[in-house]
Structures are given as structure tokens and as C-alpha cells.
N, C-alpha and C positions, 0 to 999 in steps of 0.2 A: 439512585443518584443520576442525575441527568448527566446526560453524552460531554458536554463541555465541559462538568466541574470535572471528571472522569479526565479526561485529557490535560486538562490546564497546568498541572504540575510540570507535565513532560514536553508542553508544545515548543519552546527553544528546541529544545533537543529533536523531537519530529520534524520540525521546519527545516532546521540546519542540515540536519542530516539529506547525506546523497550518495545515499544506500538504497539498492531496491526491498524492499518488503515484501516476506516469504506467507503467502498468504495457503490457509489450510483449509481443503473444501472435502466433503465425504460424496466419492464416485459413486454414479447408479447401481453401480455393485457393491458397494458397502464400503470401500476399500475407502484408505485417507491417502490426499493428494496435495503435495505443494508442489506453489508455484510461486517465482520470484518476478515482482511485478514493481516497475516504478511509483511513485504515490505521492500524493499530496494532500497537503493536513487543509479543508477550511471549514471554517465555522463549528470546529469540533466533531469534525468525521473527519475521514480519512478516503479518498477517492482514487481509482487505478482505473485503466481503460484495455481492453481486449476485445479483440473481432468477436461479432456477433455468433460467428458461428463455432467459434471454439468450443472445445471439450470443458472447458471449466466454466463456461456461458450456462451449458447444459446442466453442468452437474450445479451450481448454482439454482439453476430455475428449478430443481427440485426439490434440496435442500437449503436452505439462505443461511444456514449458521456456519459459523467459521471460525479458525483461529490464525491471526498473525500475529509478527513479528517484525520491530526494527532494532536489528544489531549489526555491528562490524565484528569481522574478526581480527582486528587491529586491538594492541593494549591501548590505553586502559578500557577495559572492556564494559561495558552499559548497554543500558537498551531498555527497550519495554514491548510486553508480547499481551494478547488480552483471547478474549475471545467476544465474537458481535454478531448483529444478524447483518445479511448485504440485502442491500436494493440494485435490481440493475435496470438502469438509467438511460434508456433508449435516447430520447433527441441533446442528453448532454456527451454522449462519448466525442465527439469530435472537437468539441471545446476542450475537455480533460483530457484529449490527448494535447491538442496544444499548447496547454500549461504545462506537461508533461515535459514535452519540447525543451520549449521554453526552461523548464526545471535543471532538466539533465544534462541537453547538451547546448544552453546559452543560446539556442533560436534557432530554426528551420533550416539556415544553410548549409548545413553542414549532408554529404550521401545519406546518410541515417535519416537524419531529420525530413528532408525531400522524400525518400521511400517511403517513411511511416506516411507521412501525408497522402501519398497517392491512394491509399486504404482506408481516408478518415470516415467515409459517409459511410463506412462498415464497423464503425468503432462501437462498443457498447461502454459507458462508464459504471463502473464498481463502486458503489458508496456502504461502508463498512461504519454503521455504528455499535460502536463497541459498549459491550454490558459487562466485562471484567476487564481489570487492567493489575498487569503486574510488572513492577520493573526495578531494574537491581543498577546499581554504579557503583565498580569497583574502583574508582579514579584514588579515591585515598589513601586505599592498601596497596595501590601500585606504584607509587610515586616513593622514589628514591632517595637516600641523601645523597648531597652534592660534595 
């Protein structure tokens, strides 16, 4: 099934959401790694950005499969978790980190916002297209009477 119809059920709920995304990589030593990374859904991927030289850059460029996750731990509980392979995306990390930005904390000005920037020309972007998808919504069995 191609990467978009894969998505398209769940993309309100990925867009909306602003929750970071626990993404799962296998370390040069075999071992499994998360890590919670902000993200943004386009075109039916899913894209996160981290310094070039991170441990999970690394481990990445060895192996590109993966498994995440977007959930809250808030009721009513939903989400959707898949597994994909990743591309990482040398001359766009600086851009997806600024959507990033933009995403999370409503635009640059903010301490945060300014820090990350002063790092951007180091940014790698994560592009995550996903080959399984699984997702569950408890909204209806949690909803109470009045």
C-alpha cells in the first residue's frame, strides 16, 4: 500500500497532535533505542530533525528501519504506532527544524526557539516512511454518562 493511503485515515489526528514522537532505532550493538523527537506529518511521511552528529544519526545510517509512535498519556487514550524505513535528509534539517519551531513553540522567539536556531546549519532531517501502521481509539469506551 503506498505511504499516503497508509496515513490518510489517521492524518487529523497526526497533524493535530502536539505530542513528541517516540521514534525506535536498533544501536550498532544490537540493542533498541528510543527516542522522543518532535514531528511533522507532509505529504504522507512523517519528518523529525536532530544534529548531525548524534548517536541516533549514527545508528540510523546503519540501520534505516524503525519503529514509532504517536500517543498521549492523557484519557481518552488513541494513537497510532507503525514501523518504516528512514531517509536522513542532509540539506533539509534546517528547514524541518523550522517548521519544527514553528510547530511546537508558535515561532522562534521564544529562549528555546533562538537556541535551537543557533544549531540549525548542524540539523539532519528524519524522513520516516512508514510500511506498517497500527492504531487503536479508545474515545468511545471512555466517554461517560452525564
Amino acid at each position: 500500500m503506498e505511504t499516503k493511503k497508509l496515513l490518510d485515515p489517521f492524518k487529523e489526528f497526526i497533524e493535530q497532535s502536539r505530542i513528541p514522537l517516540r521514534l525506535a532505532c536498533i544501536t550498532r550493538q544490537g540493542w533498541p533505542m528510543v527516542i522522543s523527537l518532535w514531528y511533522l506529518y507532509e505529504s504522507g511521511r512523517i519528518f523529525c530533525a536532530t544534529q548531525k552528529s548524534s548517536k541516533l544519526v549514527h545508528h540510523l545510517e546503519v540501520n534505516s528501519r524503525c519503529g514509532f509512535e504517536i500517543s498521549g498519556d492523557q484519557q481518552p487514550y488513541r494513537g497510532v504506532r507503525g514501523q518504516g524505513e528512514i531517509s536522513l535528509v542532509k540539506d533539509r534539517g534546517r528547514v524541518i527544524l523550522e517548521l519544527l519551531i514553528d510547530r511546537y513553540l508558535q515561532g522562534s522567539e521564544t529562549p528555546l526557539g533562538k537556541s535551537l536556531l543557533t544549531r540549525a546549519d548542524e540539523e539532519v532531517a528524519i524522513e520516516i516512511r512508514p510500511i506498517r501502521i497500527f492504531s487503536w481509539d479508545y474515545t468511545s469506551r471512555m466517554k461517560y454518562p452525564t
